[in-house]
C-alpha positions as CSV (number, residue, x, y, z in Angstrom):
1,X,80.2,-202.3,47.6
2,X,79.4,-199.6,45.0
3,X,81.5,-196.5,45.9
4,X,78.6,-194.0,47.0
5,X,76.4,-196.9,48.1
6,X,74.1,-196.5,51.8
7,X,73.0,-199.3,52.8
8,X,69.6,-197.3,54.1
9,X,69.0,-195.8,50.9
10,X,65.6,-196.9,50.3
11,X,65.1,-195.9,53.9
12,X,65.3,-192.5,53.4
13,X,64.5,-192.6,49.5
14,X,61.6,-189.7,49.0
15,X,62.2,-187.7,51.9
16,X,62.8,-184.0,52.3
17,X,65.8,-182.8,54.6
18,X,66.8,-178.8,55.1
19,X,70.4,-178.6,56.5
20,X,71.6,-175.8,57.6
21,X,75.1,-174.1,57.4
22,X,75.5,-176.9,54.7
23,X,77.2,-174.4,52.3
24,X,80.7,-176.0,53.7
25,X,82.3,-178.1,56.1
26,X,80.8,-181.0,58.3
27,X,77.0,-179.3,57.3
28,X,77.8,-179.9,53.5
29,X,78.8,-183.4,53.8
30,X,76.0,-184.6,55.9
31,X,73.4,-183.0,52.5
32,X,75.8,-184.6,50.0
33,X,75.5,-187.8,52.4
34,X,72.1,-187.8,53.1
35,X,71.3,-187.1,49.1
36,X,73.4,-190.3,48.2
37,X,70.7,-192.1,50.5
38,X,67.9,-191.0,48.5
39,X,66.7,-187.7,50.0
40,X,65.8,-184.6,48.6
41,X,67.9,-182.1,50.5
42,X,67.7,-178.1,50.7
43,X,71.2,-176.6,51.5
44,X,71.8,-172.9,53.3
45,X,74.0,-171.0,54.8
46,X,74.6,-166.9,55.7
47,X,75.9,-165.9,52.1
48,X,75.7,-167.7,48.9
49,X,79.8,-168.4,48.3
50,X,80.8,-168.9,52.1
51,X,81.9,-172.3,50.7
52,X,85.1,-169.8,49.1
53,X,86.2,-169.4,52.2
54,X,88.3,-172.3,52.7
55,X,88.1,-173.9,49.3
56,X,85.3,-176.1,49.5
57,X,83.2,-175.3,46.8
58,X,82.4,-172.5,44.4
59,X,79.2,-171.5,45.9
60,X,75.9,-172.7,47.6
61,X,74.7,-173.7,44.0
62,X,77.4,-175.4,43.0
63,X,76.4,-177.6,45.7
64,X,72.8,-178.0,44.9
65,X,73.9,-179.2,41.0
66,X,76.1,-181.9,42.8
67,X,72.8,-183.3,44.7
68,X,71.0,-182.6,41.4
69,X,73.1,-184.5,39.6
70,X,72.7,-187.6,41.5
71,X,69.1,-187.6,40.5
72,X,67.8,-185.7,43.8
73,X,65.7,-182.2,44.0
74,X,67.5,-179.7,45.9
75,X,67.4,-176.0,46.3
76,X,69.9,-173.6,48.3
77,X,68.3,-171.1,50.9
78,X,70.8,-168.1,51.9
79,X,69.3,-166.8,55.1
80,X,70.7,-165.2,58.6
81,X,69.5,-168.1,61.3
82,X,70.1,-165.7,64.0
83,X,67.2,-163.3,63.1
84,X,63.9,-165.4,63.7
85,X,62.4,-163.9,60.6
86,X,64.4,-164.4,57.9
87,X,64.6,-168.2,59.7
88,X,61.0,-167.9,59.1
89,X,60.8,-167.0,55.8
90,X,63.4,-169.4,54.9
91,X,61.8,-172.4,55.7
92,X,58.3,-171.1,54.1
93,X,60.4,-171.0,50.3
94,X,61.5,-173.9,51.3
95,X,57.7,-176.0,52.3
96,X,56.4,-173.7,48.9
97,X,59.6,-175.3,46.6
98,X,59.8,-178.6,48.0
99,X,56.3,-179.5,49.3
100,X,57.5,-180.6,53.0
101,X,60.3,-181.4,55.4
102,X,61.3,-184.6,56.8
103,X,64.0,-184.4,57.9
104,X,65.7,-181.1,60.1
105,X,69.6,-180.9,60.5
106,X,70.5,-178.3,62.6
107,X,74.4,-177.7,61.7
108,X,74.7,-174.4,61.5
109,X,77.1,-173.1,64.2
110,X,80.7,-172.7,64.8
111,X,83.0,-171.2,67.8
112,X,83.4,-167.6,66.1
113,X,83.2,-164.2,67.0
114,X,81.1,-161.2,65.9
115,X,83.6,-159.9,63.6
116,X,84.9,-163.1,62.4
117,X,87.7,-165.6,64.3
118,X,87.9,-167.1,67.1
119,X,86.5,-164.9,70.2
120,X,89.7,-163.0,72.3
121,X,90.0,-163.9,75.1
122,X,88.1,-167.3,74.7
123,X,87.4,-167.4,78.0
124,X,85.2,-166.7,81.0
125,X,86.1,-163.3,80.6
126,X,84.6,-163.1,76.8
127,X,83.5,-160.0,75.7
128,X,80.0,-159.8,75.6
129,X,79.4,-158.5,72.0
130,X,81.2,-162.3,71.4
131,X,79.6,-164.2,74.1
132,X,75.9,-162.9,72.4
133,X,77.3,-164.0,68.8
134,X,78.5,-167.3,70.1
135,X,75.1,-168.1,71.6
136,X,73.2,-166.6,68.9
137,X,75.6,-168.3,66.2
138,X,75.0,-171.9,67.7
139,X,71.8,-172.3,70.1
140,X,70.0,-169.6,68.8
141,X,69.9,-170.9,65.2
142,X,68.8,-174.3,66.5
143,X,65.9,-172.6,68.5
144,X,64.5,-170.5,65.6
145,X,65.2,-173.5,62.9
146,X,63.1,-175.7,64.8
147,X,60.8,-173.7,65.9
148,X,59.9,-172.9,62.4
149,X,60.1,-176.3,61.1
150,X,57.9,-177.8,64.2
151,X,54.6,-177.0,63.2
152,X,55.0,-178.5,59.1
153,X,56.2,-181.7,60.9
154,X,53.4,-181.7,63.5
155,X,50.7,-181.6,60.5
156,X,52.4,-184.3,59.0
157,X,52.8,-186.4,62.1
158,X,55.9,-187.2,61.3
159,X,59.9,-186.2,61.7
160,X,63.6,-186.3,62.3
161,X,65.2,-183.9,63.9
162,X,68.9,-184.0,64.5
163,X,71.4,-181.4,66.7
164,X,74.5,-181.1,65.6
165,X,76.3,-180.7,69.0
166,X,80.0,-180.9,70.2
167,X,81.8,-182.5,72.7
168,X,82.7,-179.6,74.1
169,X,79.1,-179.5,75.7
170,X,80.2,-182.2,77.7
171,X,82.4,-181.5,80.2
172,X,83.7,-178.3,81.8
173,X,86.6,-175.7,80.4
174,X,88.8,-173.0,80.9
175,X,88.6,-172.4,76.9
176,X,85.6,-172.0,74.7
177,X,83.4,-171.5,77.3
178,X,81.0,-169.5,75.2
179,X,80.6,-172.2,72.9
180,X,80.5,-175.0,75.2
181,X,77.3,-173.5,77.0
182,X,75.4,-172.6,73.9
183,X,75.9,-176.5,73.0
184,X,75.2,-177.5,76.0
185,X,71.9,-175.9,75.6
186,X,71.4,-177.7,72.5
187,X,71.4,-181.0,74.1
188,X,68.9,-179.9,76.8
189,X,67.0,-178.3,74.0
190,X,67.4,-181.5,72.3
191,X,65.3,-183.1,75.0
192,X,63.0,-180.9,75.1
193,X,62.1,-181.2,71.6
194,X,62.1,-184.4,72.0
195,X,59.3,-185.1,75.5
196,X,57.3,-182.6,73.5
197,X,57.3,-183.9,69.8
198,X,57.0,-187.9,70.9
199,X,53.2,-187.8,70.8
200,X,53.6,-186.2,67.2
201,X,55.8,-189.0,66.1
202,X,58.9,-186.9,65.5
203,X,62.1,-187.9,66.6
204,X,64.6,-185.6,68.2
205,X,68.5,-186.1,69.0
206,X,71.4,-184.6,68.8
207,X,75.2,-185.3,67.9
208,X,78.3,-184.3,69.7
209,X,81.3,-184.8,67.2
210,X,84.7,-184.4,68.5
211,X,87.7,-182.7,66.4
212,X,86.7,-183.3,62.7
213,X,88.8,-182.3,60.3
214,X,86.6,-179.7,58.1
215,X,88.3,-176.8,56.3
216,X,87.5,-174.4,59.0
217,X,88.7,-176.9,61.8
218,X,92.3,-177.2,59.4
219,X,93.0,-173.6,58.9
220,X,93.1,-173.4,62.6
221,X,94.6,-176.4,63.8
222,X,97.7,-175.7,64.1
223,X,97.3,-172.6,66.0
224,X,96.0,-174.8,68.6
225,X,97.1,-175.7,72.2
226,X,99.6,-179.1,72.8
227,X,97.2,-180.5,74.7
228,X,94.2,-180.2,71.7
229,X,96.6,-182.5,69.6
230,X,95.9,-186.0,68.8
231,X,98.3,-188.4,67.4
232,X,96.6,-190.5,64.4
233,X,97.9,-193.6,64.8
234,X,94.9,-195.8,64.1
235,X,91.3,-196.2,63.0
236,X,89.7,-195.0,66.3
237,X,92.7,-193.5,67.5
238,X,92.5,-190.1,64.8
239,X,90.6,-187.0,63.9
240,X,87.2,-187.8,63.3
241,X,85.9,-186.7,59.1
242,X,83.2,-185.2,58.2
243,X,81.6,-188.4,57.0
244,X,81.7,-189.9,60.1
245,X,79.5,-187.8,61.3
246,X,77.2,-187.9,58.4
247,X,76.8,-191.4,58.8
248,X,75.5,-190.8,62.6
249,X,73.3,-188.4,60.9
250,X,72.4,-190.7,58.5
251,X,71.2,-193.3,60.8
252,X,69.0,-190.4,63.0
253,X,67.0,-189.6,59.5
254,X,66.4,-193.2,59.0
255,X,63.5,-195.9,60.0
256,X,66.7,-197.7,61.8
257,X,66.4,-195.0,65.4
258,X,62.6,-195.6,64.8
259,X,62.3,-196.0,69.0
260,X,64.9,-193.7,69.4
261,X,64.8,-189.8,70.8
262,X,65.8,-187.4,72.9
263,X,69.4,-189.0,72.9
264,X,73.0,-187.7,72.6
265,X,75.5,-189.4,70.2
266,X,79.1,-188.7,70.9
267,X,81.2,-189.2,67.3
268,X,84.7,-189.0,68.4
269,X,86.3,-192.1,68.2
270,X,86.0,-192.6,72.3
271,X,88.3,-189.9,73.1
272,X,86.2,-186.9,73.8
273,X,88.9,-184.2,73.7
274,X,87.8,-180.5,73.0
275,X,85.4,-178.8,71.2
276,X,84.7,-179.5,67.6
């Protein structure tokens, strides 16, 4: 098979996707991924060269030449998701530029703090300045993205939608509470979207990766627990990539989950573990 190849190319050939916090990490390859399959793809994330951060690429345009160059339209959208307007006015330049949106990946989210880093203590006990950023940061976003994206999709009468998630939404804690209710509440939002949009014709569901090994998840990893480490001894048995994701991803944008919403994919190789 031809390296780059998707076998649902001409599935998804001509559509429009916006991901979001697709400037780096997990986001980023799911665009790159979903542009290989034939879609147009608009890119964003909270400052134009967060990509620097851990080495991933030079900035949010470098990424939109990389889509550009295999052929695709693309655009890069810098915008705050947490503040409903500027979500609001994102996705407007983004109908004006592009015309419409298929396809709505909600990635942007991550378990950090107001300030930056992880939240101290990551517990119940959180501060609350955190506990508000964490929420805001991961089931906020989703909210407002969709929200915005919604009524484009509901003219067209047609739509994917698809939640990035985390496994740490599925089962209770001591650590990284904060981030394991706000994506919790993306799965129930998930359904939500879902019972609501199914007359439309849109499809809504939502992905819960385990440990993936973006740059973020890298820098950190060894500052984790014994008991968050995993032994890679085999092909299910290992941290899970960022293109394993994208290929769930892939398939949720596709005519292949045509009869399928309002369900929850775990990507994590079977073993669940903690929070992504």
């Amino acid at each position: 098979m031809k390296k780059g190849y998707s076998p649902v190319a001409e599935l998804i050939k001509g559509k429009v996707a916006f991901v979001t916090g697709s400037g780096r990490g997990i986001g980023r390859c799911i665009a790159l991924r979903l542009a290989r399959s034939g879609a147009d793809v608009a890119i964003h994330d909270i400052h134009a060269e967060a990509s620097k951060e851990f080495g991933e690429a030079e900035s949010l345009q470098s990424t939109t030449r990389e889509i550009e160059e295999m052929g695709r339209r693309s655009m890069g959208v810098v915008a705050d998701l947490t503040d409903s307007d500027a979500t609001e006015a994102a996705v407007r330049s983004i109908l004006e530029q592009m015309g419409r949106i298929d396809i709505l990946v909600n990635c942007a989210g991550g378990d950090i703090a107001a300030k930056g880093g992880k939240p101290k203590p990551n517990t119940l006990f959180i501060s609350e300045e955190d506990l508000r950023a964490v929420i805001d940061r991961n089931l906020m976003t989703t909210m407002f993205t969709s929200r915005a994206v919604v009524p484009s999709m509901i003219e067209q009468e047609e739509g994917r939608i698809i939640n990035i998630s985390s496994v740490g939404a599925l089962y209770g804690r001591e650590t990284e509470v904060a981030y394991g209710v706000a994506k919790s509440g993306v799965l129930h939002y998930t359904r939500c979207l879902a019972a609501t949009l199914r007359p439309h014709g849109i499809n809504a569901n939502a992905i819960c990766p385990g440990p993936t090994k973006s740059a973020r998840f890298m820098a950190t990893f060894k500052d984790r627990s014994p008991e968050q480490q995993i032994e890679e001894t085999g092909r299910l048995t290992r941290l899970g990539e960022p293109e394993d994701v994208a290929k769930a991803v892939e398939f949720f944008a596709s005519e292949l989950s045509d009869y399928v919403t309002g369900q929850v994919l775990r990507v994590d190789g079977g073993w669940g573990g903690f929070p992504a």
